[in-house]
C-alpha positions, 0 to 999 in steps of 0.5 A: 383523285376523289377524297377516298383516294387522297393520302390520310393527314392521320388523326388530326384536330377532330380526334382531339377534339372527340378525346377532350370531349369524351370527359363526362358532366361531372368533371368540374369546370376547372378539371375540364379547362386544364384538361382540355388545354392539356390535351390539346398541347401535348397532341399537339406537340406530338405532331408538331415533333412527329413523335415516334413510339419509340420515344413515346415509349421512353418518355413513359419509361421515365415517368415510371423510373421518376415514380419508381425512385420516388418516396417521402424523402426524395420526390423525383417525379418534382425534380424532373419538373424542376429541371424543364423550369415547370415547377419555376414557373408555377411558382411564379405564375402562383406569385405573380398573383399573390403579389398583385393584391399584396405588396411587401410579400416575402418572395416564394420559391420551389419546394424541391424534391427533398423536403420531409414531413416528419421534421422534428421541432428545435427550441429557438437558439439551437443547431440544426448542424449535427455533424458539422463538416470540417469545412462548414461555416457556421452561421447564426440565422434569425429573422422576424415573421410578420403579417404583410398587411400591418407589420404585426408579429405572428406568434407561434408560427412555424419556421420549417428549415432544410439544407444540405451539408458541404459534400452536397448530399441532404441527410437521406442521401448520405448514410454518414449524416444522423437523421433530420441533420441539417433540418428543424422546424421552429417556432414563433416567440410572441414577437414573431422571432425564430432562430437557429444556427445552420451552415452557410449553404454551399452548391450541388449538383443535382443527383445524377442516379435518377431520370432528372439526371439523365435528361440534363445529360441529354440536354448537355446541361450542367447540374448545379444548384446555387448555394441556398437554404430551404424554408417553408412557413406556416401560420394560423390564417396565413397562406403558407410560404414555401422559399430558398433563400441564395447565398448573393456571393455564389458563382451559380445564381445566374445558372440555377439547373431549376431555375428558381433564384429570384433577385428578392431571395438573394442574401448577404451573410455577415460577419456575427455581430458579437461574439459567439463561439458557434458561429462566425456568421450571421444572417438576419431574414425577415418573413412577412405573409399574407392572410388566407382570403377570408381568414378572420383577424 
């Protein structure tokens, strides 16, 4: 049998190797190392599945659904990621090389898919409940923002809060809830302290009308988030910090659907320390950050 003869293997490493090497001299080297490695994975992975178009096909038919569904309150696209642990692990990759540098750094977490940028600033000491559920705790939360590096307060620096409500939905998925209920950004004192009052988080299935969903069904996975509250904080020449914080007593943490619980992030809510008529519970959560390299004292 001469070489014409033989049966094709199809396109093997010398057509992946033409697309990776079809990128031009001005893709910078950082966009041709992820791209190049990219591309070789996911051929890759198509051979090693033996990939049919019809399921090509409907992997694209959920990116477009993802995309589709998408809009800035609700990011389907990065609930997809979380649910296959992507978004998890570039946090932690992120992290882990943070924390070499820097000890003491306030653990990250996932920003999930229902963060708004259009949140409105609270005065410290207010709520950010606003139709608080019959069935929600109340809690008192308040906490310190400090730089890791001397423990000094950072004045002025932002402490924004998201949550959802005990039916499980966040605002926008629930027409009964006033819009930003359950969410505010606070700012620092000159001692760095920031506080508010909120519910004690509760968990909740992911939403189950979007791509996310249908892939845990897929998957035969089930569909709930531990109990946790959303953070992201901000400070003039600090890296930013986005976070969960988990209720230590949920019966999810050992099986988050995105797999973002980390043993710094756990916590315990107390028993308010004096009497308060608007909370039964209290949370104390210190933030400590790290300056931006480079960033001047």
């Amino acid at each position: 049998m001469t070489q014409t003869d033989r049966p094709s293997d199809g396109l093997g490493a010398d057509f992946t190797r033409n697309v990776v090497e079809s990128m031009g001299p001005k893709t910078s080297p950082r966009m041709r190392e992820v791209m190049a490695a990219l591309i070789k994975h996911i051929h890759d992975f198509a051979r090693e599945v033996q990939l049919t178009a019809d399921e090509w096909m409907a992997g694209v038919q959920m990116i477009n659904w993802a995309g589709q569904m998408s809009d800035n309150k609700r990011n389907e696209g990065q609930l997809l990621c979380d649910v296959i642990g992507l978004e998890s692990l570039v946090d932690d990759i992120t992290f882990s090389a943070a924390t070499k540098s820097t000890n003491g750094l306030t653990a990250s977490a996932i920003l999930g898919p229902f963060w708004r940028s259009d949140t409105p600033v609270r005065d410290n000491g207010t709520s950010i409940s606003f139709d608080t559920p019959a069935d929600g705790q109340m809690v008192y939360m308040h906490g310190q923002v400090t730089d890791v590096a001397d423990g000094k307060p950072l004045a002025n620096a932002t402490v924004d809060v998201w949550q959802a409500s005990t039916n499980g939905l966040y605002e926008q998925q629930d027409e009964k809830q006033q819009d930003h209920n359950l969410r505010g950004v606070f700012k620092t004192d000159a001692e760095g302290r920031y506080s508010y009052y909120c519910l004690r988080p509760t968990p909740y299935p992911i939403p189950q009308d979007g791509p996310a969903g249908k892939l845990l069904e897929l998957m035969d996975r089930h569909v709930f988030r531990p109990a946790h509250i959303h953070l992201m904080v901000c400070a003039s020449g600090f890296k930013s910090l986005t976070t969960q914080i988990f209720d230590e007593d949920c019966p999810y943490l050992a099986k988050d659907s995105v797999f973002a619980v980390k043993d710094d992030l756990k916590v315990r809510f107390v028993p308010r320390s004096v009497e308060d008529p608007k909370a039964e519970l209290e949370l104390e959560y210190n933030i400590s950050l790290a300056k931006t390299p480079g960033a001047l004292d």
